[in-house]
N, C-alpha and C positions, 0 to 999 in steps of 0.2 A: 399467693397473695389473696386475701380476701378485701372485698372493698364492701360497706357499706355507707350510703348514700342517706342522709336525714334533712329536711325540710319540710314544707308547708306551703300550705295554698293558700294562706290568706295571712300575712303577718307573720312574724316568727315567734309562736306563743312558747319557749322553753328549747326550741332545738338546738342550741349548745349547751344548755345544761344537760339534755338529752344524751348529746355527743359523748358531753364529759364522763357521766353516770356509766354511760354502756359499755365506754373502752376500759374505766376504771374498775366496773366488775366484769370485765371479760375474765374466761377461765383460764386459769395458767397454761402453760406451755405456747405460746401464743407472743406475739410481739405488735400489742396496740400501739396503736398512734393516732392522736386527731390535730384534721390539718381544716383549719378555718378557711372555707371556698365560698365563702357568703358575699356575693358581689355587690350588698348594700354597707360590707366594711366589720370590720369584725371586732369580738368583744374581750378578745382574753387580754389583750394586752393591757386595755384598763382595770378590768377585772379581778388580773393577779399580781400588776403592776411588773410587767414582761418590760425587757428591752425590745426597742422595733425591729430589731435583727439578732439573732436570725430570726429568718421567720419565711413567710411566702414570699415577698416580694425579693427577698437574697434566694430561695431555692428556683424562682423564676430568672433571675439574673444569671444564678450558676446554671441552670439547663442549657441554655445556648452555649456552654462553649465546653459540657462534658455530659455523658451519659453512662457515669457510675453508676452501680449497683446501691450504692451505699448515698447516692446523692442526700436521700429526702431526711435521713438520720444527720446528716450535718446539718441541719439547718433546723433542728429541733430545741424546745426547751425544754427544762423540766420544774412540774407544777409538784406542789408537796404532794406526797403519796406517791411519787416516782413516774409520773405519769406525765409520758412526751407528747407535747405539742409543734405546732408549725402554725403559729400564729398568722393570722391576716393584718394588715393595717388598717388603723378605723377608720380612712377613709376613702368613701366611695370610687372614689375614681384611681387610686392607685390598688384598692381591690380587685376593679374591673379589668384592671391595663395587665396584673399580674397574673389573674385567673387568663385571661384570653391568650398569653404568652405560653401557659403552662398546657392548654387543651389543644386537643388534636382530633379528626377525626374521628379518632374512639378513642380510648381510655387506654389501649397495649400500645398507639400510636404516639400518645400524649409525652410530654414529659414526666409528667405526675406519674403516669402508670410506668415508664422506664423506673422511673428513680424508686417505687413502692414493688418491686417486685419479686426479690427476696423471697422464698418460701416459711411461711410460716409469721409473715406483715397481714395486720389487722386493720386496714384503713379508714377509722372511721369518718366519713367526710362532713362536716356542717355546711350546708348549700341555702342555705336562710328562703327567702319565699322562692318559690320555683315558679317562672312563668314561662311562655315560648319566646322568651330574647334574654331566656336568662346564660350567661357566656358557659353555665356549668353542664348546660344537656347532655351534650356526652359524655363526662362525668357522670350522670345520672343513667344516660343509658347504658352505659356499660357494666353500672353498680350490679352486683349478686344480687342486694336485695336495696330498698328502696323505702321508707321508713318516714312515711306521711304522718304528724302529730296534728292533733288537733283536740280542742274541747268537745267535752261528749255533750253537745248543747245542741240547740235548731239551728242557730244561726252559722256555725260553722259545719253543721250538718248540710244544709240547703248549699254552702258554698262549696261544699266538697261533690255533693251528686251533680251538680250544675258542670263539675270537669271531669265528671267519669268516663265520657268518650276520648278523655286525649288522655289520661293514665298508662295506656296502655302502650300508648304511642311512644311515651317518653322512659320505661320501664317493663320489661319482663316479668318482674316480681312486684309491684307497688302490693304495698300494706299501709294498715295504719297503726297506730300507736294513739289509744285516746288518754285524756290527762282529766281528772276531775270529776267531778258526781256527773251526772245528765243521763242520760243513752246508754245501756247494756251494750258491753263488745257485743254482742248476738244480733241486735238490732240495730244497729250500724253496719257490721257484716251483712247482713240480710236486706239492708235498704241500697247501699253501696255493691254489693256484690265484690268485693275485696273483703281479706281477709283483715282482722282487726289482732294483732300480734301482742298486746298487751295494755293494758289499763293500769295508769299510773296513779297511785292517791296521792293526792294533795298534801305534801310534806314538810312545811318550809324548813325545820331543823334536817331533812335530811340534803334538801336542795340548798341551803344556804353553806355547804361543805362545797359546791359545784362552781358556787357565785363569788368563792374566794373570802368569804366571812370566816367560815368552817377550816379550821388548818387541819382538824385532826380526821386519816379516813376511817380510823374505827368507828367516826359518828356514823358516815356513809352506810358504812357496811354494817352496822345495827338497826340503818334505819328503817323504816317502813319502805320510802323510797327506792333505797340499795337491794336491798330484798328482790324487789318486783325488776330490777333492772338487771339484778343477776341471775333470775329466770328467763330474759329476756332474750340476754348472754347467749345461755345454753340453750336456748330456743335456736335461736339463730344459728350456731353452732350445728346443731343435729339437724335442720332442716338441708344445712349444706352438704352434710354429709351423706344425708337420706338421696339427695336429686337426682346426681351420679346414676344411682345404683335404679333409681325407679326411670329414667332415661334408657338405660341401658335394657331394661326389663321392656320397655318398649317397643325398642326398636328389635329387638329378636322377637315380640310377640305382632311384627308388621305392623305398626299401629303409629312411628313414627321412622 
């Protein structure tokens, strides 16, 4: 299972369209899925106009009383383009009751991580703003990789170095992901000291495929958008591939 983990420090400026985008250009052979873990309530069900079940709050009701293999696929939907979800409820407080049910300790202790653990599950998880009471930390800390969005602006620039001492706390891997003109990845990298994993153009024909306007995904996968999210893919892809093996070179060179 791979899991990766998308939110924000300040607002949710596009991370489920984010979500949407990454799993939908993940590279074949692979089995995505995004499970909406935003404990301010979540947006697909309006969005793509989903039934409320299944969804999170039925795969948090079936965890207690089975720890199938196959849980987190029954409780999935499908959005055009073939691409399975596990909706949240939009709202807040049966988000939060359902995320708190689902987490555990860590992520292999969790329910979520029993029921996604299949080899060869793509988890991508929407965690909407991340704070330290937010129910999905260890969700986050246990994510492979960690997938901070933000505008490449001052303003979310200054709010994001202001929590570069607890990043590290709440992830292994934090990165970012900037969206929009402002700030060079190089200068955000270089002010942040995190890595900046991609820079997103401002697309809305290809993001309005994301937001359920768009039916068809060959817009997606044409778009300027698609493009930079299915480099992102395979970014992602190779870096987990790469850790393994630079880990391992490591510790036979004493060094961990």
């Amino acid at each position: 299972m791979t899991l990766i983990a998308i939110g924000s420090l300040k607002g949710s400026p596009g991370a489920t369209t984010l979500a949407l985008g990454l799993a939908s250009r993940w590279p074949t052979g692979y089995r995505p899925v995004v499970v909406e873990c935003d404990p301010a309530g979540g947006d697909l069900v309006a969005r793509f106009r989903l039934a409320l079940e299944p969804g999170l709050v039925s795969l948090a009701a079936a965890a207690r009383r089975t720890e199938s293999s196959d849980l987190l696929w029954q409780h999935t939907q499908q959005l055009p383009g073939e691409l399975r979800v596990v909706a949240g409820p939009p709202g807040a407080d049966q988000a939060h009751a359902a995320l708190t049910q689902l987490m555990g300790a860590s992520v292999e202790q969790s329910a979520l991580g029993r029921a996604a653990a299949p080899a060869g599950a793509v988890i991508v998880a929407d965690c909407g703003r991340i704070d330290p009471h937010s129910p999905v930390l260890p969700l986050v800390r246990g994510a492979d990789d960690l997938l901070l969005l933000m505008r490449a602006r001052d303003d979310a620039l200054a709010h994001a170095a202001s929590k570069v001492d607890v990043l590290s706390q709440w992830s292994r891997r934090p990165s970012f992901v900037l969206v929009g003109d402002g700030y060079r990845s190089q200068e955000v990298s270089r002010e942040l000291g995190f890595d900046v994993l991609a820079h997103l153009p401002e697309d809305p024909r290809g993001a309005a495929v994301l937001r359920g306007v768009g039916r068809r995904r060959s817009a997606l996968v044409r778009s300027e958008l698609g493009k930079a999210l299915a480099v992102l893919a395979v970014r992602l892809v190779d870096k987990a591939a790469a850790e393994p093996r630079s880990e391992a070179a490591a510790s036979e060179a004493g060094v961990a």
